[in-house]
C-alpha positions, 0 to 999 in steps of 0.5 A: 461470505467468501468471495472466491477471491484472493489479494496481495497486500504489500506491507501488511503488517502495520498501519494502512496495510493492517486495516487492509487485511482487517477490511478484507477479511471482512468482506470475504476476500482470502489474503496473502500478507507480505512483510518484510522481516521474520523478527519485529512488530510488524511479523509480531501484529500478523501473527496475531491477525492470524490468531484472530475470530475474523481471519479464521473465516477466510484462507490467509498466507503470510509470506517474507520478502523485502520489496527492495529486493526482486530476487525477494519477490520472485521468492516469495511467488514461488514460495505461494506456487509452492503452497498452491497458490496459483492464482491472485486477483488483486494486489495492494502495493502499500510497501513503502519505506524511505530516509528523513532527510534533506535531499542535500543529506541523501547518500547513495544508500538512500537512493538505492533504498528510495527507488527501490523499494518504492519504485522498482520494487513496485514494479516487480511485484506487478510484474511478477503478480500479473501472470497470476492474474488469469482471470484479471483484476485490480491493483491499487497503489497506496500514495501519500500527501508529498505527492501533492505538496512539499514536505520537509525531510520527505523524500518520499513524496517524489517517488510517490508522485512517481508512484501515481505516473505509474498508476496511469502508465500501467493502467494503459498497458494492462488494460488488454489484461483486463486489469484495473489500476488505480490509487489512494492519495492518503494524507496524514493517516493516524497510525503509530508514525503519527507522532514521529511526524509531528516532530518532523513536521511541527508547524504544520501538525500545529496549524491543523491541530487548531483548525476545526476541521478533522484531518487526521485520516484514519487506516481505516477510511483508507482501507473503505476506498481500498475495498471499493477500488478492488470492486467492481462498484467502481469499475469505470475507474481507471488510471486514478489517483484518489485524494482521500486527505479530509480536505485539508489540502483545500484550504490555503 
């Protein structure tokens, strides 16, 4: 049954934001996919969701723009104005991109692209999405294990700690707004980035590989709590982050 109800979702063509779209799509909700080049897989994989059974019951727009660019985002809401979409009630900020290295490595390029795309890009689309807002409603940010924990060749994981200060600054000026403002901790999620990081991350895949305990999260598990974030089932949740890592941070 449609919700009446339409999210954003950043990144939404690959790994944590493909199962998004699949998870609200089922759930009733129109989508609004962004993805960040016309030519690649992760245009490739959306074109195919749109094609699917699931997707034909509910109102979805793909739309183009680079998070790292704001002049991209404020384009790509003209664009949905355009279309006339005029309103949104949720945005998943799932975008995220960054070089591997040492931070002794970084260049000036890489920081640009660091904070851009996963900080100042963020706050763009907030910005922009906000308004659209009318009736109120939610955003949910999409963090990861280097939040908590330090990672070789992750750089990442600083802007994503940064990313969850956001969350809890947001929630205290929006609320007047009457929008919610939480976060997913996500840890080592199986998507096709996986074994890229097992290289990266040898010893550490190693020690979990052979520990009992499953903590490899799936895309799926991450778009349960997505869903209940965006409902009003959690609605006493405000300025959150949600550690969804298996327990794999638990143990010494």
């Amino acid at each position: 049954m449609k919700k009446g109800q339409r999210v954003l979702i950043t990144g939404a063509g690959r790994g944590i934001g493909l199962a998004l779209a699949h998870k609200f799509a089922q759930e009733g909700y129109d989508l609004i996919l962004n993805y960040r080049k016309e030519q690649g897989k992760s245009r490739a994989n959306l074109q195919r969701f749109v094609e699917s059974e699931l997707a034909e019951q509910v109102e979805v727009t793909l739309v183009q723009a680079d998070i790292a660019e704001p002049r991209d985002i404020q384009d790509m809401i003209k664009q949905l104005k355009n279309k006339g979409i005029m309103e949104i009630d949720h945005l998943i900020l799932n975008a995220a991109t960054a070089p591997f290295k040492h931070f002794s490595e970084m260049t000036r390029n890489d920081w640009k692209l660091l904070l851009n795309v996963n900080l100042i890009g963020n706050v763009a689309c907030v910005n922009e999405v906000v308004p659209m807002m009318i009736r109120g409603g939610t955003i949910c940010a999409i963090s990861s294990l280097g939040s908590q924990r330090v990672l070789p060749k992750y750089p990442l994981g600083i802007m994503k700690s940064a990313l969850e200060n956001l969350v809890r600054y947001l929630e205290v000026e929006l609320y007047d707004r009457n929008v919610r403002v939480n976060a997913i901790c996500a840890g080592v999620v199986n998507t096709d980035m996986a074994p890229f990081l097992k290289e990266l991350w040898p010893e550490m895949f190693q020690r979990y590989e052979t520990n009992p305990r499953r903590w490899l999260v799936e895309p799926e598990e991450v778009a349960e709590i997505a869903s209940f974030l965006i409902s009003e089932r959690s609605s006493a949740i405000r300025g959150a982050t949600l550690m969804a890592d298996l327990g794999m941070t638990l143990e010494p």
